[in-house]
N, CA and C atoms as an extended XYZ file, in Angstrom:
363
Properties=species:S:1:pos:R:3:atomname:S:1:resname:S:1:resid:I:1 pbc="F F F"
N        25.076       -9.712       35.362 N   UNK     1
C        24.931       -8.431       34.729 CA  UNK     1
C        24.712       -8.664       33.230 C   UNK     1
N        23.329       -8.369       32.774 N   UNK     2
C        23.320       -8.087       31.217 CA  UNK     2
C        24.099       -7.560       30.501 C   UNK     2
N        24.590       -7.678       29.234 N   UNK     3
C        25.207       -6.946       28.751 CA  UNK     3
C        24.563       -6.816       27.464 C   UNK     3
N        24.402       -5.218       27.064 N   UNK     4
C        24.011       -4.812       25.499 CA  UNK     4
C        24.730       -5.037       24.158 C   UNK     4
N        24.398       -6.268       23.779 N   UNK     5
C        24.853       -6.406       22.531 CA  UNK     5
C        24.809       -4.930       21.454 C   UNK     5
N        25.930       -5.058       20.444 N   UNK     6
C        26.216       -3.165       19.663 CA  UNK     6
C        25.172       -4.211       18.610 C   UNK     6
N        24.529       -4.030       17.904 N   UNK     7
C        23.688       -4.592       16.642 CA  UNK     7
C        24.342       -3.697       15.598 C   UNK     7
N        24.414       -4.573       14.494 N   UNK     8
C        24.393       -3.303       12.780 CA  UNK     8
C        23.200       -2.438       12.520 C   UNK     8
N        22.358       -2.798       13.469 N   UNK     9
C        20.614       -2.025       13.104 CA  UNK     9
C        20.620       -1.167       13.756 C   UNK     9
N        20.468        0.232       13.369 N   UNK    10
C        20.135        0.992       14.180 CA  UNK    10
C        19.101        2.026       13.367 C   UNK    10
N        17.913        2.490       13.922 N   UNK    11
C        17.571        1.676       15.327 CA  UNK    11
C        17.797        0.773       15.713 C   UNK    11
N        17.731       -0.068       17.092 N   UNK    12
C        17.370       -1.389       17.340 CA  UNK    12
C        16.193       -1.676       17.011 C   UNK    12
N        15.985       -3.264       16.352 N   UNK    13
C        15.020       -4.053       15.903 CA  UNK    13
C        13.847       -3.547       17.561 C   UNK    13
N        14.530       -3.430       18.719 N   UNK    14
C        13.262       -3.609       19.664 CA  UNK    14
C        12.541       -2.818       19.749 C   UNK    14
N        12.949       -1.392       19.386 N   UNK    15
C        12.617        0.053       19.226 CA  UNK    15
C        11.373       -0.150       18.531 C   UNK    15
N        11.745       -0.422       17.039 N   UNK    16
C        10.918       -0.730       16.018 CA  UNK    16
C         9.549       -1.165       16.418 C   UNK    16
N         9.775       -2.058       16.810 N   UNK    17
C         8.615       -3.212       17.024 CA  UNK    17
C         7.936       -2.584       18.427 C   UNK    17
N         8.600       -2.002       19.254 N   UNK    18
C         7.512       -1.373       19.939 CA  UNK    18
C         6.477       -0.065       19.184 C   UNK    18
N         6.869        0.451       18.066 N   UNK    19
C         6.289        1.504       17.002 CA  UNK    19
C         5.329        0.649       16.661 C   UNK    19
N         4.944       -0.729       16.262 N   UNK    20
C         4.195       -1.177       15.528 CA  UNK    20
C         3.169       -2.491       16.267 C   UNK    20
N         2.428       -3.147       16.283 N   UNK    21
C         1.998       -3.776       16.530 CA  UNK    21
C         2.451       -5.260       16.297 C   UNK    21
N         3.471       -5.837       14.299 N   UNK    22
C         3.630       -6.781       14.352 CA  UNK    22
C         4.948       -6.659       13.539 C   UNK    22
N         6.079       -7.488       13.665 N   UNK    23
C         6.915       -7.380       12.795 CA  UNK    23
C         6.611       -7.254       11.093 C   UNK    23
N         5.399       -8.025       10.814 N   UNK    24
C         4.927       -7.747        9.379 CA  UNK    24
C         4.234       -6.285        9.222 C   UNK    24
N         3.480       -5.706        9.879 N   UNK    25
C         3.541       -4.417        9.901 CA  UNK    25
C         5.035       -3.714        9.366 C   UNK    25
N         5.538       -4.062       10.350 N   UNK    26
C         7.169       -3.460       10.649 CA  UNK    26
C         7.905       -3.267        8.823 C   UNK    26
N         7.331       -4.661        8.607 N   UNK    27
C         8.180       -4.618        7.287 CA  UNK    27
C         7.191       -4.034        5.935 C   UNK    27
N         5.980       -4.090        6.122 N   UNK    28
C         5.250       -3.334        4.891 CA  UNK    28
C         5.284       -1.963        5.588 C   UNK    28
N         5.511       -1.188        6.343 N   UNK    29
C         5.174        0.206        7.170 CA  UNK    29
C         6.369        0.303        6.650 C   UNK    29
N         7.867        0.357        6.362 N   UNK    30
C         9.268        0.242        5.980 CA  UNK    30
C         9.514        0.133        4.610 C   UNK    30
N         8.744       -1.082        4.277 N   UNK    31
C         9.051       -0.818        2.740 CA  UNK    31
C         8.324       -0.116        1.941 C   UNK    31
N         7.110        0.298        2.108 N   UNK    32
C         6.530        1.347        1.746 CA  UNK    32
C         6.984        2.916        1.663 C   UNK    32
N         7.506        3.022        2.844 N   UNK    33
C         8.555        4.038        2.803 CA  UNK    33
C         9.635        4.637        2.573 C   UNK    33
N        10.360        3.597        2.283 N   UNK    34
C        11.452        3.170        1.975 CA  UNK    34
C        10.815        3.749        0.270 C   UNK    34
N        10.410        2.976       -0.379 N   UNK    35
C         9.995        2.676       -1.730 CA  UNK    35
C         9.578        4.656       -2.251 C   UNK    35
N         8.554        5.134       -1.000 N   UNK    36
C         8.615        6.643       -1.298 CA  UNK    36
C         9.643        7.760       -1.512 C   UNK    36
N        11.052        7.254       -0.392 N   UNK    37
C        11.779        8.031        0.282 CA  UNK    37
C        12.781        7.664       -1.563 C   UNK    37
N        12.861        6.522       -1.897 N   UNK    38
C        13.732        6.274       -3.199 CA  UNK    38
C        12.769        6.885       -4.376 C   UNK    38
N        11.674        7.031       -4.614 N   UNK    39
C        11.269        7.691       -5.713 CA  UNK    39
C        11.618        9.212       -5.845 C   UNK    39
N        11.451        9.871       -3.970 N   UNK    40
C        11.886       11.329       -4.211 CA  UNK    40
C        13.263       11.535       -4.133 C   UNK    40
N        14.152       10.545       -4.133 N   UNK    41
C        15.487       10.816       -4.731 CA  UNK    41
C        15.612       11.061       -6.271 C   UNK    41
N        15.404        9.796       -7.008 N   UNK    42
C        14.800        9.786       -7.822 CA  UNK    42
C        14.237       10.619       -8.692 C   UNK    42
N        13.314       11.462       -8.210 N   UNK    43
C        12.778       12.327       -9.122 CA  UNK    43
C        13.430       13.702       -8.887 C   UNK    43
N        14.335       14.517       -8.294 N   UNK    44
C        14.634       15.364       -7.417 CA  UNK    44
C        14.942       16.281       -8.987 C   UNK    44
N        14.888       17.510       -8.753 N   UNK    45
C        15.109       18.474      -10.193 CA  UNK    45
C        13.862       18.117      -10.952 C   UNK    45
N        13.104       17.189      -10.914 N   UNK    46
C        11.498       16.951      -12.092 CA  UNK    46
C        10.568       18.028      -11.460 C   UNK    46
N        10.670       17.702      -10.839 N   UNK    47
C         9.732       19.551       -9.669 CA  UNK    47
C         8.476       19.208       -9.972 C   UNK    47
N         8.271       17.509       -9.540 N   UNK    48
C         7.143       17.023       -9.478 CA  UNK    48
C         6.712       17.279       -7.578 C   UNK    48
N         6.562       17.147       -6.987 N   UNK    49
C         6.907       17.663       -5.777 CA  UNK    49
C         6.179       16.645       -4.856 C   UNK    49
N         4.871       15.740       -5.688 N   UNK    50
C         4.355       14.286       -5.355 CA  UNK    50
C         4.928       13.993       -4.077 C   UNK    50
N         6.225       13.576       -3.787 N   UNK    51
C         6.397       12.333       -2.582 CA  UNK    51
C         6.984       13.203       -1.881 C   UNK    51
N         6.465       12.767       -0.564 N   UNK    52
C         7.577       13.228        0.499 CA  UNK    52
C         8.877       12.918        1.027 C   UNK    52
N         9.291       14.244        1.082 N   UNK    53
C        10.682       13.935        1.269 CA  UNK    53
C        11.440       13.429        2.984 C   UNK    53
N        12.535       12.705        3.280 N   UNK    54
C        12.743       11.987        4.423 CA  UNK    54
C        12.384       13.135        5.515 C   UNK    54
N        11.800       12.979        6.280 N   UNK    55
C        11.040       13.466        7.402 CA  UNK    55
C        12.468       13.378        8.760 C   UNK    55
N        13.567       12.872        8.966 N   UNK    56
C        14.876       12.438       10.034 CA  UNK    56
C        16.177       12.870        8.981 C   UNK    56
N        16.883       13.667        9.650 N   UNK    57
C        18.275       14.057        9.579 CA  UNK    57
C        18.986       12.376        9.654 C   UNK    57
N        19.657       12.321        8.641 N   UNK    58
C        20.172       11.009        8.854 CA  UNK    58
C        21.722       10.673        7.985 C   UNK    58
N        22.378        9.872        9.008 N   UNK    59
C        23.808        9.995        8.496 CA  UNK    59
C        23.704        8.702        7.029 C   UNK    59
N        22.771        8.384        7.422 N   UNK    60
C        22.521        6.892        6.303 CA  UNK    60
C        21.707        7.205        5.018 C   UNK    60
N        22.682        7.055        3.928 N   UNK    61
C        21.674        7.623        2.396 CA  UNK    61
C        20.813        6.327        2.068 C   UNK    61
N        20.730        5.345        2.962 N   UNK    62
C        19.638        4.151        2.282 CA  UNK    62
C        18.077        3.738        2.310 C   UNK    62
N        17.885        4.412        1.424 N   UNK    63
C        16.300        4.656        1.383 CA  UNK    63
C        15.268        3.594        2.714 C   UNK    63
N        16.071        2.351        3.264 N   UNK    64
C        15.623        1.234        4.360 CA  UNK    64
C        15.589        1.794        5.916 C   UNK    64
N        17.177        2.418        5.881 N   UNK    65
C        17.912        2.741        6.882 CA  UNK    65
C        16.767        3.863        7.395 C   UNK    65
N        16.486        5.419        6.453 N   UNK    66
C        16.132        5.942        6.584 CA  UNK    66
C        14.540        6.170        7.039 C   UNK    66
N        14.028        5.088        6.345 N   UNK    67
C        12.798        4.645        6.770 CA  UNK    67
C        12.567        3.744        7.860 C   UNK    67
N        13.428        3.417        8.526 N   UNK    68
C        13.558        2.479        9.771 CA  UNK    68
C        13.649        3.747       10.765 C   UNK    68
N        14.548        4.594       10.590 N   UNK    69
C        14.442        6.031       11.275 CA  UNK    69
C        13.285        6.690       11.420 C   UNK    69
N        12.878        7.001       10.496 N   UNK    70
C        11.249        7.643       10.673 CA  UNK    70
C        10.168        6.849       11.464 C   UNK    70
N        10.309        5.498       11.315 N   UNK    71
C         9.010        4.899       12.379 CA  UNK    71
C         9.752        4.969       13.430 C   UNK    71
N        11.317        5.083       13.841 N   UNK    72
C        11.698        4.994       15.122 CA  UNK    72
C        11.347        6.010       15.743 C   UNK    72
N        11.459        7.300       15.044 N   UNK    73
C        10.767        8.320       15.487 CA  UNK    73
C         8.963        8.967       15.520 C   UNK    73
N         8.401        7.951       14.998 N   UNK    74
C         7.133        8.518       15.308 CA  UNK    74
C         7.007        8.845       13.648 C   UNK    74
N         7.818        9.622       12.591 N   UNK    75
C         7.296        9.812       12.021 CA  UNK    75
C         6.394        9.230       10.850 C   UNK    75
N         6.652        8.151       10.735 N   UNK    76
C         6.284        7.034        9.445 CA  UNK    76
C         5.117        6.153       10.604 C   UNK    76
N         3.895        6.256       10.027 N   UNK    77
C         2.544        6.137       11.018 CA  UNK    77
C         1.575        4.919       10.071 C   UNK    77
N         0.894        4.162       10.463 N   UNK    78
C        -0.013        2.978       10.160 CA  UNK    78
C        -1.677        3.948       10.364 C   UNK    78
N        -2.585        3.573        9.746 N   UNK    79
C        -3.639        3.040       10.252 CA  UNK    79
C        -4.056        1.672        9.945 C   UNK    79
N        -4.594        1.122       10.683 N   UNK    80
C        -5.906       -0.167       10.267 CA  UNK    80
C        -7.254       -0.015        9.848 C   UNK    80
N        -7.811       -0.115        8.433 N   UNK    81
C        -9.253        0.524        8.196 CA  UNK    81
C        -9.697       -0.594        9.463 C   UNK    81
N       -10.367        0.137        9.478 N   UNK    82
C       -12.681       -0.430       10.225 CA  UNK    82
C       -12.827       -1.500        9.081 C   UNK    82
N       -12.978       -2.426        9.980 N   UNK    83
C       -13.664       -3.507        9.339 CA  UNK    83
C       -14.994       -3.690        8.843 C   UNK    83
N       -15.565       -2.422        9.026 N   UNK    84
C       -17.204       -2.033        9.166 CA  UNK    84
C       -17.270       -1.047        8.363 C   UNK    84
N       -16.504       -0.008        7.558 N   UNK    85
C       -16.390        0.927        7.072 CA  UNK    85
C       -15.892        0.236        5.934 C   UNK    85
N       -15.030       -0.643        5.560 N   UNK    86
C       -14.702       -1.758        4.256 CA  UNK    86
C       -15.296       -2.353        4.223 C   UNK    86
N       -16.826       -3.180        5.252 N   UNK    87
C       -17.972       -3.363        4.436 CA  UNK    87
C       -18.592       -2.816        3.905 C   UNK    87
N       -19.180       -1.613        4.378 N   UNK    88
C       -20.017       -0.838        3.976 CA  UNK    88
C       -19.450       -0.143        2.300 C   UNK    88
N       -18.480        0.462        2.398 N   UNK    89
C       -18.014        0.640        1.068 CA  UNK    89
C       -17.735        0.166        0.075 C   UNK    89
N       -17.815       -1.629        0.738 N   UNK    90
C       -17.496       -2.537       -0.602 CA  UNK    90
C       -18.866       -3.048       -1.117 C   UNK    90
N       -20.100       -2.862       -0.010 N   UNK    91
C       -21.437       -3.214       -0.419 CA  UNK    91
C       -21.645       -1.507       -1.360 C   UNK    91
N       -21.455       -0.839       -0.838 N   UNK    92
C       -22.189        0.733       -1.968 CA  UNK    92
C       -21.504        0.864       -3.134 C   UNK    92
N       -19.853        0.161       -3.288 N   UNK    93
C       -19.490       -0.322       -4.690 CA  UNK    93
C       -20.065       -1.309       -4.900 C   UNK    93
N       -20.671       -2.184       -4.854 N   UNK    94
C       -20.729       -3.647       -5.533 CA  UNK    94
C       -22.570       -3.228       -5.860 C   UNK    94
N       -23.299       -2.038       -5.236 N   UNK    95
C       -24.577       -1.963       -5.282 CA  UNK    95
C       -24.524       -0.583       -6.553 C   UNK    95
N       -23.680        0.166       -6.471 N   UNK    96
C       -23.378        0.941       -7.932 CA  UNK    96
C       -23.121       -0.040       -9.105 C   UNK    96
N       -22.199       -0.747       -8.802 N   UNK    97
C       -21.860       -1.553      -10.157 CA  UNK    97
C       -22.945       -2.344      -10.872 C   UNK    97
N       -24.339       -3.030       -9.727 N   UNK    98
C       -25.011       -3.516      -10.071 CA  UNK    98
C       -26.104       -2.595      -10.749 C   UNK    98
N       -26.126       -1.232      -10.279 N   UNK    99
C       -27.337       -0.754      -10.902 CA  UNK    99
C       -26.799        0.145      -12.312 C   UNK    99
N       -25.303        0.275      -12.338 N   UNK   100
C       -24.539        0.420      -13.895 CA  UNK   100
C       -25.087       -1.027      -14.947 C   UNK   100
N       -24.904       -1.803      -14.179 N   UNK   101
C       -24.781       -3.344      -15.610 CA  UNK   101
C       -26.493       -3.234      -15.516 C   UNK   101
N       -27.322       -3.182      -14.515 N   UNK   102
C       -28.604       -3.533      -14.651 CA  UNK   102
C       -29.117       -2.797      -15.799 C   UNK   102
N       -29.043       -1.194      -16.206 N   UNK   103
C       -29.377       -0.723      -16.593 CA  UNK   103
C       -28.973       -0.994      -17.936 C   UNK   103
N       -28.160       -1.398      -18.087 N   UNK   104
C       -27.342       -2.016      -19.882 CA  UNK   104
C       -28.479       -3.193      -20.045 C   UNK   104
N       -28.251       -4.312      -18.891 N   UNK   105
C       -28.838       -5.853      -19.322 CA  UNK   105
C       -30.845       -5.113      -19.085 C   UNK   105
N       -31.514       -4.125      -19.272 N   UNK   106
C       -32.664       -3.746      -19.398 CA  UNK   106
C       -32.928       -3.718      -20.482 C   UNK   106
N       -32.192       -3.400      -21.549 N   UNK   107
C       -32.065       -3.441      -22.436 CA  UNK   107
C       -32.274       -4.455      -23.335 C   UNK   107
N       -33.514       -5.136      -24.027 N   UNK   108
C       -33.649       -6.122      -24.546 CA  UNK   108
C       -32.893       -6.363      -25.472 C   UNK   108
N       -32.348       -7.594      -25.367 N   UNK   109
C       -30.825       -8.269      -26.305 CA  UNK   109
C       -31.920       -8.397      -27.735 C   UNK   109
N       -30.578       -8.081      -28.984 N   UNK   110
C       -31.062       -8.461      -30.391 CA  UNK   110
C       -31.113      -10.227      -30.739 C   UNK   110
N       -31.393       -9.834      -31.752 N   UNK   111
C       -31.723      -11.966      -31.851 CA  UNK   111
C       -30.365      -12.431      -31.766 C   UNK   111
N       -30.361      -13.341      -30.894 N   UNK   112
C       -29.239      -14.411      -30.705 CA  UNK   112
C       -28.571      -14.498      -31.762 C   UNK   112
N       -27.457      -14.458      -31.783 N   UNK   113
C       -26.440      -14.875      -32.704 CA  UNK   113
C       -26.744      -15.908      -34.009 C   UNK   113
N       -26.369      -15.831      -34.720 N   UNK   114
C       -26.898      -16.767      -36.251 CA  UNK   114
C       -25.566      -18.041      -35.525 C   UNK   114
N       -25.952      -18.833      -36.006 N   UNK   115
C       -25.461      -20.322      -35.619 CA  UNK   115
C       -25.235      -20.713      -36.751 C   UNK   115
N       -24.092      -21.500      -37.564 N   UNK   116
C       -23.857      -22.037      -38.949 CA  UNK   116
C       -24.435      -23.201      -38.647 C   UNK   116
N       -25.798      -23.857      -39.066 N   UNK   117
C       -25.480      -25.687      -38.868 CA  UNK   117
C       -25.075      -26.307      -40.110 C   UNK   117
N       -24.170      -27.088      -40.150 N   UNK   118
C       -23.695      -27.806      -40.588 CA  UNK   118
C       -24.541      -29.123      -41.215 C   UNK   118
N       -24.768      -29.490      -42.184 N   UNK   119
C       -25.701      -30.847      -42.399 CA  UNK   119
C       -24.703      -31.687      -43.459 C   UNK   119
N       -24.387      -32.486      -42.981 N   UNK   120
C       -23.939      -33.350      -43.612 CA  UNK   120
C       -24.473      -34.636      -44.297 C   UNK   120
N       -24.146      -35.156      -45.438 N   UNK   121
C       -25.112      -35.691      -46.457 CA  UNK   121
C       -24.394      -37.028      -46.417 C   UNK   121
């Protein structure tokens, strides 16, 4: 008969990791959130209203804890860009940037810089 180990994590770590695809996910999807969930403490009375606030009723005030809660529940979510959609956008930036500088270097340069020579006797 198995028996269920009680863990200090709760969620359980297995929970988690079925939410995500990789434990490194696990931990940038967490600390990212984590990192949001502590700024809108943080700023609370600035009535900046920017970050969202914890999305899970939770007995735990630790900005980790709480964010381990939210992906347990669905609420704290990943995408993966398109690998085809970050080409394409990094070629239509890199093809703007070129026709910004082209249009400067069209511009015929003034005479080269004066050069001191030196002659020594």
């Amino acid at each position: 008969m198995a028996q269920i180990q009680n863990t200090l994590m709760d969620p359980p770590i297995e929970d988690l990791l079925d939410k995500v695809d990789s434990k490194f996910t696990l931990v940038a999807l967490a600390s990212r959130r984590a990192r949001q969930v502590n700024s809108y403490y943080n700023s609370l009375g600035e009535g900046i209203g920017v970050v969202v606030p914890p999305q899970v009723a939770s007995a735990s005030g630790k900005p980790l804890s709480i964010a381990f809660e939210e992906v347990a529940a669905g609420k704290a979510t990943y995408t993966r860009p398109d690998p085809e959609a970050l080409a394409l956008a990094e070629a239509a930036a890199l093809a703007l940037l070129e026709s910004e500088t082209g249009a400067d270097s069209a511009a015929p340069d003034s005479a080269a810089p004066d050069s001191a020579e030196e002659t020594t006797d």
